[in-house]
N, CA, C and O atoms as a printed pandas DataFrame, in Angstrom:
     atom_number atom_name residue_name chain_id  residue_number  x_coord  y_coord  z_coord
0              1         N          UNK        A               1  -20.152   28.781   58.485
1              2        CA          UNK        A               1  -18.711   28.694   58.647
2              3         C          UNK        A               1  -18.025   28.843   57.294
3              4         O          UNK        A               1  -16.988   29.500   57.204
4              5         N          UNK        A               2  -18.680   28.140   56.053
5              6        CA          UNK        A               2  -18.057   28.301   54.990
6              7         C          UNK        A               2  -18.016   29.395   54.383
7              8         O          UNK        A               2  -17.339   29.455   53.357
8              9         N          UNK        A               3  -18.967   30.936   55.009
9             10        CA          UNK        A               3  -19.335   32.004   54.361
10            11         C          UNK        A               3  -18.317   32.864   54.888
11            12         O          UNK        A               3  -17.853   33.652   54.065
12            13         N          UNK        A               4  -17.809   32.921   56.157
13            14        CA          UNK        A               4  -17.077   33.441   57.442
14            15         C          UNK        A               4  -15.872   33.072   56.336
15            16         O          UNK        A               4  -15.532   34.028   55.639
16            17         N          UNK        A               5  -15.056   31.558   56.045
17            18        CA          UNK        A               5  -14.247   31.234   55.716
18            19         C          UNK        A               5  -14.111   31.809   54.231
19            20         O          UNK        A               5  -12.993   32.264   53.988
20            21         N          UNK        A               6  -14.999   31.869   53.243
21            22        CA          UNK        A               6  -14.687   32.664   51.717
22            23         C          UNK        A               6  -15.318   34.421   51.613
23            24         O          UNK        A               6  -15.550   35.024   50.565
24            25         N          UNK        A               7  -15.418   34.734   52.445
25            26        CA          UNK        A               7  -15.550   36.327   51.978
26            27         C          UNK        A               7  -15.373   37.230   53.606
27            28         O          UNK        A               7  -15.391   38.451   53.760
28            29         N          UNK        A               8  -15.204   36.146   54.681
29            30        CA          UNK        A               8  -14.414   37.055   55.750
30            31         C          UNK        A               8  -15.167   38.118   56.494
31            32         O          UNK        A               8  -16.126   38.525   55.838
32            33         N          UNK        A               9  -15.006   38.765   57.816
33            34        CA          UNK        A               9  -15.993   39.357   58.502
34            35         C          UNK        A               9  -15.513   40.458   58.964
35            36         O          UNK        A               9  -14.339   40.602   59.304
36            37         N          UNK        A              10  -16.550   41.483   59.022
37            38        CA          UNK        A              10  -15.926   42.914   58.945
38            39         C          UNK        A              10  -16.207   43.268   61.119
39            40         O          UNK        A              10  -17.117   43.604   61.877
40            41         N          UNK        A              11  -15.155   42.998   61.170
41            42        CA          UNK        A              11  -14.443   43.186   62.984
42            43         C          UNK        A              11  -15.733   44.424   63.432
43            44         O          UNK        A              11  -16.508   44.232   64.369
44            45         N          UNK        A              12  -15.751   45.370   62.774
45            46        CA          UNK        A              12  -17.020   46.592   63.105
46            47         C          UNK        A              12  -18.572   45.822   63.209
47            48         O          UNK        A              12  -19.180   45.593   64.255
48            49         N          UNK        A              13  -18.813   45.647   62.457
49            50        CA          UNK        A              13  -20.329   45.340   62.193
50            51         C          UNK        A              13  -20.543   43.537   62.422
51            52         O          UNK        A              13  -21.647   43.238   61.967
52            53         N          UNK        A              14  -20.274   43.084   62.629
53            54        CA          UNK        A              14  -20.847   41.180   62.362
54            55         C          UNK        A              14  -20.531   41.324   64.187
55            56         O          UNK        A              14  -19.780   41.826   65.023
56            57         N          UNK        A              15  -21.765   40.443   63.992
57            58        CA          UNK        A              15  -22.333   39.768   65.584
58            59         C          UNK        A              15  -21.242   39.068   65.878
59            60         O          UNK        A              15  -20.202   39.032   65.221
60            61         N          UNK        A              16  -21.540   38.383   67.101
61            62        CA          UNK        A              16  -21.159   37.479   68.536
62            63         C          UNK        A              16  -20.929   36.586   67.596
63            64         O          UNK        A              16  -19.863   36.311   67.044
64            65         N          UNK        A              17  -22.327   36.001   67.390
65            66        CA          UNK        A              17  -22.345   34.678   66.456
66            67         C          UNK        A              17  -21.228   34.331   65.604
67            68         O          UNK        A              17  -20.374   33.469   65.811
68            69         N          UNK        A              18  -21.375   35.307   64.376
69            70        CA          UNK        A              18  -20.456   35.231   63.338
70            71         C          UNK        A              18  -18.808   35.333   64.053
71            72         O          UNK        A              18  -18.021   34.434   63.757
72            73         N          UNK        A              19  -18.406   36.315   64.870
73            74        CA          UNK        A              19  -17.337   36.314   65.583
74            75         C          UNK        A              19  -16.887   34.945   65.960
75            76         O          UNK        A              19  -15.690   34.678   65.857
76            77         N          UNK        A              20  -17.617   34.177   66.328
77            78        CA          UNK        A              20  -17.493   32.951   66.888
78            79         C          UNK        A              20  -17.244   31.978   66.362
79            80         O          UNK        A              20  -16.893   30.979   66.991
80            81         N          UNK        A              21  -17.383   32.019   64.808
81            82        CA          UNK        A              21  -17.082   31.026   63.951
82            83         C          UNK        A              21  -15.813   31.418   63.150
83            84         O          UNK        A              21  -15.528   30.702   62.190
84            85         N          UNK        A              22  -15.053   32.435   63.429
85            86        CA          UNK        A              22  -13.979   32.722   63.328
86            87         C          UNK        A              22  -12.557   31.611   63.948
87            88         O          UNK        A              22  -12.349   31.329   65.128
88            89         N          UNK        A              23  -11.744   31.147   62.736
89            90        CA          UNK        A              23  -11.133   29.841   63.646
90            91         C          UNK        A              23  -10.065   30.705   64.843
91            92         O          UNK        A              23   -9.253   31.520   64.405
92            93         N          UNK        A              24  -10.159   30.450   66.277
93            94        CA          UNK        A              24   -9.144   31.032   67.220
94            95         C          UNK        A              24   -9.755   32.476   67.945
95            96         O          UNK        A              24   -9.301   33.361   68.671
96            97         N          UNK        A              25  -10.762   32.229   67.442
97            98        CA          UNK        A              25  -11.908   33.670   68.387
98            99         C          UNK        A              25  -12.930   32.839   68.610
99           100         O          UNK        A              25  -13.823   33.647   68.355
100          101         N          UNK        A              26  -13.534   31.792   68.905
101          102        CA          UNK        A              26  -14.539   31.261   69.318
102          103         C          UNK        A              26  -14.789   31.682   71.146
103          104         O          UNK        A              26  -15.887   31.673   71.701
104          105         N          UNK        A              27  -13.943   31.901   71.570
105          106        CA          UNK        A              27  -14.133   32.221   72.699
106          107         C          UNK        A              27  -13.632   34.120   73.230
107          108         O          UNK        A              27  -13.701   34.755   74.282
108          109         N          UNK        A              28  -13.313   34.317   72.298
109          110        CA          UNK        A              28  -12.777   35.591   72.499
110          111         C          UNK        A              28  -13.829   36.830   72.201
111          112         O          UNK        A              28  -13.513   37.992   72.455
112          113         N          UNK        A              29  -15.045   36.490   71.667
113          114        CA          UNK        A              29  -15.437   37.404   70.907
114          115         C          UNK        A              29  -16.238   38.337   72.044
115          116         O          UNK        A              29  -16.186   39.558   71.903
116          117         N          UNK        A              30  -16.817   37.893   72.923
117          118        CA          UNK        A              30  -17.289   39.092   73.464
118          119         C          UNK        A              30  -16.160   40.233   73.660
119          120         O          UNK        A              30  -16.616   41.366   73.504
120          121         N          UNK        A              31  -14.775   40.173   73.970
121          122        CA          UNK        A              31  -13.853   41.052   74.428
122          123         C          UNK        A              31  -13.488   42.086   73.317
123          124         O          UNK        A              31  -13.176   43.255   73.543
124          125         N          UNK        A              32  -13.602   41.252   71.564
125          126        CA          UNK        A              32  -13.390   42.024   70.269
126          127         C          UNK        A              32  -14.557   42.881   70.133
127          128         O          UNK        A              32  -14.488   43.954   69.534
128          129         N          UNK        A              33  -16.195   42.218   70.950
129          130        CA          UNK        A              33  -17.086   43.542   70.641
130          131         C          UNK        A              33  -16.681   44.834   71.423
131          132         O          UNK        A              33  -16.698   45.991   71.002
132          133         N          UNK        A              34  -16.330   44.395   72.602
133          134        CA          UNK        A              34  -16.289   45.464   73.129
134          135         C          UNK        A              34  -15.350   46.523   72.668
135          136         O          UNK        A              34  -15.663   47.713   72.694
136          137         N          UNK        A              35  -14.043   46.029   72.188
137          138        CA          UNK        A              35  -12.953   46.680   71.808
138          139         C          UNK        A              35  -13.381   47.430   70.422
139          140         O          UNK        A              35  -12.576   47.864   69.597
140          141         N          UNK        A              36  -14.623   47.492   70.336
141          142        CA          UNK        A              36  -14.799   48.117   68.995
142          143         C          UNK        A              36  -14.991   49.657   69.536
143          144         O          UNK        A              36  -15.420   49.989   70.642
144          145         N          UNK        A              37  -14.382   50.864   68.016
145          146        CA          UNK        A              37  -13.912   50.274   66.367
146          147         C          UNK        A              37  -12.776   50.113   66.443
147          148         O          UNK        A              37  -11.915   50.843   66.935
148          149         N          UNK        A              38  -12.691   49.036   65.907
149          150        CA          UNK        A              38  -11.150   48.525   65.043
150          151         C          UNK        A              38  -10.610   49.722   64.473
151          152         O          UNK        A              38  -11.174   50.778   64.758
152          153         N          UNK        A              39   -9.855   49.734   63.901
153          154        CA          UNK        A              39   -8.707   50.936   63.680
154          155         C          UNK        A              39   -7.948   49.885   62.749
155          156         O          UNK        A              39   -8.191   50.064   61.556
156          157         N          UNK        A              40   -7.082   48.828   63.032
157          158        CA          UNK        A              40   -6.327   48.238   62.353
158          159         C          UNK        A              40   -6.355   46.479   62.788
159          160         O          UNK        A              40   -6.768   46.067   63.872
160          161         N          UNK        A              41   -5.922   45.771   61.886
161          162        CA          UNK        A              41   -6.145   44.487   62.127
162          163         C          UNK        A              41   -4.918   44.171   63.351
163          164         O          UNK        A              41   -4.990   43.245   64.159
164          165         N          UNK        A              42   -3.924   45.058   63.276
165          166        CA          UNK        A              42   -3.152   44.774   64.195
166          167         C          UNK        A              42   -3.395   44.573   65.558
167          168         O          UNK        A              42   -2.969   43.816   66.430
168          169         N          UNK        A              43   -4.374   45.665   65.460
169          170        CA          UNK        A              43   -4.737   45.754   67.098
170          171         C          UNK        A              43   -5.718   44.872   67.921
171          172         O          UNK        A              43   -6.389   45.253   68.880
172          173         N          UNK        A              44   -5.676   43.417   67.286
173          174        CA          UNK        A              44   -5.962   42.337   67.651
174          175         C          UNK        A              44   -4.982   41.449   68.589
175          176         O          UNK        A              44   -5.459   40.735   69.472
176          177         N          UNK        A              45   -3.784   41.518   68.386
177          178        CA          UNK        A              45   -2.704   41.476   69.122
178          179         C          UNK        A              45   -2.844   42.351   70.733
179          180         O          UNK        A              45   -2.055   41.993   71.608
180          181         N          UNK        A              46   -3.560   43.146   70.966
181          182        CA          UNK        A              46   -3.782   43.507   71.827
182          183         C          UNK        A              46   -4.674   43.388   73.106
183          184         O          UNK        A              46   -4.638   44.013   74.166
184          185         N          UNK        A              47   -5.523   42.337   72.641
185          186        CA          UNK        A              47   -6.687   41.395   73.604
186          187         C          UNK        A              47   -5.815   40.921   73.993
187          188         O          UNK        A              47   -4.858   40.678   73.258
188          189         N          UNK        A              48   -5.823   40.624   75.252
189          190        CA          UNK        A              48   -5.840   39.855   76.294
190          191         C          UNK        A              48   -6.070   38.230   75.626
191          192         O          UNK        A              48   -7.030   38.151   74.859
192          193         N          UNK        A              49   -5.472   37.264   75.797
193          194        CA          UNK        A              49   -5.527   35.422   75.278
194          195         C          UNK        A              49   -5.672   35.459   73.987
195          196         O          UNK        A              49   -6.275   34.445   73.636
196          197         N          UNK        A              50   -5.233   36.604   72.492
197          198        CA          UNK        A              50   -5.110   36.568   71.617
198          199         C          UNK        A              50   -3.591   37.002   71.164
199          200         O          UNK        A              50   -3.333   38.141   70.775
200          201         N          UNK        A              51   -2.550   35.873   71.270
201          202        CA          UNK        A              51   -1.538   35.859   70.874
202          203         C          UNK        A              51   -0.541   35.790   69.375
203          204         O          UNK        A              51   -0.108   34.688   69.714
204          205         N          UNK        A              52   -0.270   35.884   68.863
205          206        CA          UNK        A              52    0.739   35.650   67.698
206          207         C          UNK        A              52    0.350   34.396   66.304
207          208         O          UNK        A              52    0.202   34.408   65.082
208          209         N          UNK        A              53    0.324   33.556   67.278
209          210        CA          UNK        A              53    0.048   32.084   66.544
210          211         C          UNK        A              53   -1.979   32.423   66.095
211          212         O          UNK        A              53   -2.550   32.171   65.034
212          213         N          UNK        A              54   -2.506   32.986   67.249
213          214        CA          UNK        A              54   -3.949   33.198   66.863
214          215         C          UNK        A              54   -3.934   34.158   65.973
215          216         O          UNK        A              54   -4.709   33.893   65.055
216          217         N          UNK        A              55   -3.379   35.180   65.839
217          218        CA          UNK        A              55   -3.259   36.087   64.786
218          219         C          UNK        A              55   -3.143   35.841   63.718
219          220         O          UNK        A              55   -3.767   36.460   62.856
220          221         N          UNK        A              56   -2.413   34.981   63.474
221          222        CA          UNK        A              56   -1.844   34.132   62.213
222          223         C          UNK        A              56   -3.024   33.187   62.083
223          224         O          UNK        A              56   -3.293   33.505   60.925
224          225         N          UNK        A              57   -3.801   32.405   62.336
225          226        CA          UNK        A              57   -4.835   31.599   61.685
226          227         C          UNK        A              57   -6.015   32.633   61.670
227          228         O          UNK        A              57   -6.836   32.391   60.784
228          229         N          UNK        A              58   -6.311   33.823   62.513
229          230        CA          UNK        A              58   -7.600   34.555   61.931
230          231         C          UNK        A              58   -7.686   35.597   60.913
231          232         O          UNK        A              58   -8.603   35.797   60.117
232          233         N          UNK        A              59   -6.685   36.173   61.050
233          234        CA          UNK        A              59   -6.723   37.596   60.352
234          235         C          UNK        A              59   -6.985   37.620   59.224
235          236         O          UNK        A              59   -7.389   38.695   58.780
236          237         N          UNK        A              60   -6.869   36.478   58.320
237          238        CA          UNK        A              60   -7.339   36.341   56.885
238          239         C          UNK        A              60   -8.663   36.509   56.874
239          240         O          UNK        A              60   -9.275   37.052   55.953
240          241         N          UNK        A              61   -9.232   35.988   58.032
241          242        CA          UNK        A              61  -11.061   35.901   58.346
242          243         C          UNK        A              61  -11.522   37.335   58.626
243          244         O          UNK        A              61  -12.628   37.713   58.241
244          245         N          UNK        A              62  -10.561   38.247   59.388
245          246        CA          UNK        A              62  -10.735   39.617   60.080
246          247         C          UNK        A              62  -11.050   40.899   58.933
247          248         O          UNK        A              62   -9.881   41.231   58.736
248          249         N          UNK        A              63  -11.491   41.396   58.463
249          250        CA          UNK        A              63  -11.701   42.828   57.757
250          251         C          UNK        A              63  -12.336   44.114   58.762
251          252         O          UNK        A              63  -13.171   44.367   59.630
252          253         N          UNK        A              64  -11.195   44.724   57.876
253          254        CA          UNK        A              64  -11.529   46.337   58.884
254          255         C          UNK        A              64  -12.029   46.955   57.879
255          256         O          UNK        A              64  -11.154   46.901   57.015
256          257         N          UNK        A              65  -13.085   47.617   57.399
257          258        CA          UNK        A              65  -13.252   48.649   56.365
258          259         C          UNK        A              65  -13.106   50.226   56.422
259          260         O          UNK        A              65  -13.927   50.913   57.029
260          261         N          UNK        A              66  -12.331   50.607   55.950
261          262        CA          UNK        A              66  -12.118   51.961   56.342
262          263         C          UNK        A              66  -11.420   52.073   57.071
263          264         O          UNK        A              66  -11.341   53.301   57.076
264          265         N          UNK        A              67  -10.794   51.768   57.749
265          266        CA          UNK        A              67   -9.482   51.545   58.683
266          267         C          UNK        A              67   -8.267   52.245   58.178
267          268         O          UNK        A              67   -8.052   52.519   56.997
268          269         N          UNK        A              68   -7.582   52.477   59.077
269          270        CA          UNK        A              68   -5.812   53.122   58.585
270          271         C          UNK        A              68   -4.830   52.022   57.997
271          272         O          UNK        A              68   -3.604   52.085   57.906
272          273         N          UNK        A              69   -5.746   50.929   57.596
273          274        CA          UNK        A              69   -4.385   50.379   56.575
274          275         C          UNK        A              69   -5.248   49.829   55.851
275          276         O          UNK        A              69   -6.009   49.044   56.418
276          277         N          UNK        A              70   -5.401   50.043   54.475
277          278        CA          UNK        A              70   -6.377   49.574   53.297
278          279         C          UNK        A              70   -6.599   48.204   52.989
279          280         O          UNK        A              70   -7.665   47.720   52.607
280          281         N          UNK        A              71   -5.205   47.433   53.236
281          282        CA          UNK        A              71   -4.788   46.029   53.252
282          283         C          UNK        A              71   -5.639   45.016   54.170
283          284         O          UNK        A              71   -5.798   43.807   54.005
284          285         N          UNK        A              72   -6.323   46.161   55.558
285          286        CA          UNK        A              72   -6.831   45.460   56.517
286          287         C          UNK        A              72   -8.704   45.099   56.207
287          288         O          UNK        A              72   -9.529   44.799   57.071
288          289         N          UNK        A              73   -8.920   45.242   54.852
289          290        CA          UNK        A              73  -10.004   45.221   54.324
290          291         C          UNK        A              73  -10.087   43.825   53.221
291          292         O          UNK        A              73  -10.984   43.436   52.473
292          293         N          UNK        A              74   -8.997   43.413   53.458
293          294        CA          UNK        A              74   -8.845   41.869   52.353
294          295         C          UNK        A              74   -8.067   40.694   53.220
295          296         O          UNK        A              74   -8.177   40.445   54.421
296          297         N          UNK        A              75   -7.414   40.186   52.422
297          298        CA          UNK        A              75   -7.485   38.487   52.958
298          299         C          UNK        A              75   -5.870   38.575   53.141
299          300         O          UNK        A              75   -5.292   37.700   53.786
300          301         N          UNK        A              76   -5.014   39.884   52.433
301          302        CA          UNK        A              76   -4.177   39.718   52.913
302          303         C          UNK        A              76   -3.632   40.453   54.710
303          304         O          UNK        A              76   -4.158   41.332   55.391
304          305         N          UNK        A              77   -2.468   39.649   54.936
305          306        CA          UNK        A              77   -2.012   39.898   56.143
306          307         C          UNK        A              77   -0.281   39.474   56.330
307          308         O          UNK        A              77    0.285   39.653   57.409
C-alpha cells in the first residue's frame, strides 16, 4: 500500500491486486481492467460507481504512460 501510495500505478499494466489497493477502486477494479487502454486519466470518470469525489482521492495514485496528456503520467491532476 505504501508503494501504490509513493510512486503510483500505471492504469495499463498493474494487476487486480495492485488496482485494489488504490484508495476508492478497491472494488472497482475488475471494470478498470477491462476498460483497458487508458487513453487519459480522465476517462476514469467514465466507469460506472466512479464518481467525482472518487476521482479526486485516486488519480494522484492513477498513471497513464504514453497517453494523450503527458501530465497523466505523474501525481499531478
Amino acid at each position: 500500500v505504501s508503494a501504490v501510495a509513493t510512486v503510483g500505478v500505471d492504469l495499463n499494466a498493474c494487476s487486480l491486486e495492485i488496482l485494489e489497493k488504490i484508495p476508492g477502486l478497491a472494488k472497482l477494479g475488475p471494470k478498470l481492467i477491462k476498460a483497458r487502454p487508458w487513453k487519459q486519466r480522465a476517462d476514469l470518470l467514465k466507469i460506472p460507481g466512479l464518481g467525482p469525489d472518487t476521482f479526486q482521492n485516486c488519480a494522484a495514485f492513477c498513471r497513464i504512460h504514453e497517453g494523450m496528456e503527458p501530465l497523466d503520467a505523474t501525481i499531478v491532476h
